[in-house]
C-alpha positions, 0 to 999 in steps of 0.5 A: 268681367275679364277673360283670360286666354292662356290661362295654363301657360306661365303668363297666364297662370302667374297672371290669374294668381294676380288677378284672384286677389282682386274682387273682378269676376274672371273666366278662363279658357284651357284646351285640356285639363291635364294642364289645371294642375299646373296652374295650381302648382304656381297658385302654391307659390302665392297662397295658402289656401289654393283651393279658395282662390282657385275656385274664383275662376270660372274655367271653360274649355275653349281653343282660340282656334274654334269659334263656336267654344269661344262665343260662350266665353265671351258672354258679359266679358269686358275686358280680354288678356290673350296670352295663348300662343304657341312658342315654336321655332322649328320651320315644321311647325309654322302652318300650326303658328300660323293657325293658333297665333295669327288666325287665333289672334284674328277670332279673339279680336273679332270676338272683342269687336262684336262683343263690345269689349272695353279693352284687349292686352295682347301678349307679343314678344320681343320677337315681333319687334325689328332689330337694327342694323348697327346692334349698338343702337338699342331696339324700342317699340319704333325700331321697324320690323323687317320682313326681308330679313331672315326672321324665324317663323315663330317671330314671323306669327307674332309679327302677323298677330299683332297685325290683328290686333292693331287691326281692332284698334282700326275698328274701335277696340282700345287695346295695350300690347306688351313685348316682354323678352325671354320670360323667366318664372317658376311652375313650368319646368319643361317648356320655354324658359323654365328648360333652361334650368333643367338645362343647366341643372343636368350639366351645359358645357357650352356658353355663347357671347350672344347677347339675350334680353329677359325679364321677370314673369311677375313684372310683365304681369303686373304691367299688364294689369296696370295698362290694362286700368290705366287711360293708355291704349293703342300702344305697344311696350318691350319689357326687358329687365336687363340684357346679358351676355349667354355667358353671364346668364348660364353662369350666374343660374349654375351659381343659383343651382349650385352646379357647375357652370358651363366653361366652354365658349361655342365658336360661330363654327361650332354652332353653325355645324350644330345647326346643320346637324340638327337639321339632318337629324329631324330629316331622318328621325321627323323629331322637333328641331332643338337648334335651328339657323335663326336660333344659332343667329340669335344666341350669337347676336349682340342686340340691346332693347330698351324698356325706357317707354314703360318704365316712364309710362308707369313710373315702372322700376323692373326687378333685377335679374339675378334677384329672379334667378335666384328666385326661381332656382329656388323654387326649382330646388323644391 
């Protein structure tokens, strides 16, 4: 039997539509069922009859962060997909990403051991991969993490959650860990990449010449599913399609959505006065942070990773980007 956790997020709902074609039993957890519907939502984009599919998973409310919720949902489980996290890169919030992603990550690990799971693929981010300091050299799955750097506290809870889960290796769980980049994938238009379309959508004005990685939500979890029945454990894979420049991206999506693109380049001054704005305004009004300093940095970068591990372990060809653009825009469209 395999559990997912996250079941509701993008991963893990595009990951369950997957795994519904199959004839394995699947559980998965969720915190609140207002976030069911969402998960219907993308089942619309692969069936008709959402309703058969639907009900092949058997859900159970659990929280990665509560022991006790999640004793039950491991019962005759085999294999494990953890792909609940909590994305955040405002500083506010890093006691909570502690909590939920490496103290979550710590209990669905220990939840393998005890319960002899056969596998475990965790759901990491390229955030929790090093970077170095000559950015001509592209990143992989060897480049070192750097603590003295200033990472962001979402990359530092990753970096912590895939310290747990090599942990279990240590103890005898087999486990696979993938590092996909910015996930790009219908069904979630108000969090995390699905934003950017409504960002683009209402109109941006500014584009940066930072470079940014990204890639297909249907690749990585279909590599996920391959890893997962295949004989590799114990490694980690980046999953990046292609890496474009902030400007190439915004203008090639506006294109997708027929609007207009963004025409004016953001200068390092422009950011770096939008950042300390941005700070000053949660100061005073105790609102999320929109643009931290880590954020600005990384949109300014010019880092390149490199999917050649995967690509060769699989045999894997990942689909190009504007083909999911295009993709997505539409189903935003509808």
């Amino acid at each position: 039997m395999i559990l997912i956790t996250g079941g509701t997020g993008l991963v893990g709902a595009h990951l369950l539509a997957h795994l519904v074609q199959t004839e394995q039993r699947i559980k998965a957890i969720y915190r609140t069922e207002n976030k069911l519907d969402a998960v219907k939502n993308v089942f619309t984009y692969y069936f008709d009859d959402v309703d058969y599919f639907y009900d092949k998973i058997e859900w159970l409310q659990a929280d990665v962060t509560d022991v006790p919720s999640l004793e039950t949902a491991f019962s005759k489980v085999t294999h494990v997909y953890h792909a609940a996290a909590l994305i955040s890169f405002d500083p506010k919030d890093f006691d909570m990403l502690r909590k939920v992603n490496i103290q979550g990550t710590a209990n669905i690990v220990n939840l393998c051991v005890a319960h002899g799971v056969k596998k475990l693929c965790f759901v990491s981010s390229i955030a929790a991969v090093g970077e170095n300091e000559d950015p001509t050299i592209p990143i992989t799955e060897e480049t070192h993490w750097n603590p003295e750097v200033d990472n962001s506290v979402y990359a530092i809870s990753k970096y912590g959650s895939e310290m747990e889960v090599w942990r279990g290796s240590q103890e005898g769980l087999d486990i696979v860990i993938v590092n996909p980049a910015i996930i790009l994938g219908a069904g979630f238009w108000r969090t995390g990449s699905g934003s950017l379309f409504r960002k683009i959508d209402q109109g941006l004005k500014y584009y940066t010449k930072g470079i940014l990685s990204y890639v297909d939500v249907q690749d990585v979890v279909t590599v996920m599913i391959q890893l997962m029945e295949s004989n590799i454990k114990n490694e980690r894979f980046v999953l990046v399609a292609e890496n474009w420049s902030l400007e190439k991206f915004t203008k090639t999506m506006a294109k997708a959505l027929d609007v207009k693109p963004p025409t004016k380049e953001a200068s390092s001054f422009l950011i770096g006065i939008g950042w300390r704005m941005d700070w000053l305004r949660q100061f005073f009004t105790g609102k999320h942070r929109k643009l931290t300093k880590q954020t600005a940095k990384s949109i300014q970068s010019q880092s390149f990773f490199d999917s050649s591990k995967i690509q060769n372990a699989l045999n894997f060809k990942f689909k190009p980007l504007e083909e999911t653009i295009e993709r997505v825009s539409k189903r935003y469209r509808k």
